[in-house]
C-alpha positions, 0 to 999 in steps of 0.5 A: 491477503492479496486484494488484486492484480494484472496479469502480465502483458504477453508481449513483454515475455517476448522481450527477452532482454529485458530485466523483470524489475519491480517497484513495491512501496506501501500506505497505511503505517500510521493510522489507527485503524485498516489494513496497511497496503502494499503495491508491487509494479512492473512498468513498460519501458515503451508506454512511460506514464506522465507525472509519476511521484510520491502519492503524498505529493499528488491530489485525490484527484491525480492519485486516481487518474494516475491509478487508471493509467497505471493498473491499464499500462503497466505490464504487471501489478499486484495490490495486497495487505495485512489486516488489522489483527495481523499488525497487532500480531506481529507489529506494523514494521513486520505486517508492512513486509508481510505485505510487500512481500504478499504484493511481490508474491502476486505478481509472481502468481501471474508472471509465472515466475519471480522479478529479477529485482525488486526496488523497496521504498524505505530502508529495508527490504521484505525476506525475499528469494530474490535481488531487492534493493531498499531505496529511502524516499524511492517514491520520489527517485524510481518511477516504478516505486511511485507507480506501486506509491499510487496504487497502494495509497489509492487502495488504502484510501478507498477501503477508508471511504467505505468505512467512512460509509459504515461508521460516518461519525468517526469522519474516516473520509477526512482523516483517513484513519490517522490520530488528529485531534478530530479523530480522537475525539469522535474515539472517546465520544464513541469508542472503537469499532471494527478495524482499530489496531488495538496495540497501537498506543491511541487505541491500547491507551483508550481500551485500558482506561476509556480515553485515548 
């Protein structure tokens, strides 16, 4: 599914020297529960965006400036997922390329045309129809990855904040949907609701006997 993208700036299809290359880098692989997010972004070579790294590494409060920055400047960006059902369907390695190629495929439906390249945090790449490069811990070596870092990581933390305001006793607004002690807890107390992965092992052992 894609959730949202910026169609590309017209000036840069006059710059016809220019590869279209994206970064594509993801959030949400190890929680229990929400979608996990992919981001796709094509940067501007003339307007560089100060302080890019992993999103990991940056405040709350950076991660959304820089969230700003990015989805303003960039010449094209494109934020999409796989849900929860999808990742028991097909498991989170899979659903994770399924959403990075979503991404990929969205900045495509507004340039018109797929990037020249695609560089991929991690170790390997989505099944794509053009160039794309796995780079390990990309986010912290290619700025376009650590553009795609923050967008993904913003968006995945903003869709648990409004879980957080529909279910506040699983204290989502803390843990972001990962397995602490605290999280793990509240499950047992109160069991699952809406947008738990049940394959993954917390939630598959919880359903199967009552305690995760």
């Amino acid at each position: 599914m894609l959730i949202d993208c910026k169609k590309i700036d017209t000036k840069f299809l006059d710059k016809k020297s220019i590869n279209l290359v994206c970064g594509v880098d993801e959030a949400g692989r190890g929680p229990l529960v929400g979608s996990v997010v992919a981001a796709a972004v094509i940067l501007d070579p003339d307007h560089p965006i100060q302080g890019l790294k992993d999103s990991k590494k940056l405040t709350a409060k950076v991660r959304e400036e820089l969230f700003e920055q990015i989805t303003n400047s960039a010449f094209a960006w494109a934020i999409a997922e796989s849900s929860p059902s999808e990742i028991d369907e097909i498991n989170i390695l899979q659903a994770t390329m399924l959403a990075m190629k979503r991404s990929i495929e969205g900045l495509c439906s507004e340039v018109g045309e797929w990037p020249d390249m695609a560089l991929i945090d991690g170790n390997r790449c989505p099944n794509l129809p053009i160039k794309a490069h796995a780079i390990i811990k990309g986010d912290a070596k290619e700025p376009a990855i650590s553009a795609a870092s923050i967008l993904a990581k913003v968006t995945r933390d903003r869709q648990m904040m409004q879980m957080h305001q529909q279910f506040p006793r699983y204290g989502f607004n803390e843990h972001m949907g990962y397995p602490t002690v605290k999280h793990l807890q509240a499950i047992n107390e109160y069991g699952i609701c809406l947008g738990y992965r049940k394959t993954f092992g917390p939630i598959r052992r919880f359903i199967e006997g009552g305690k995760s």
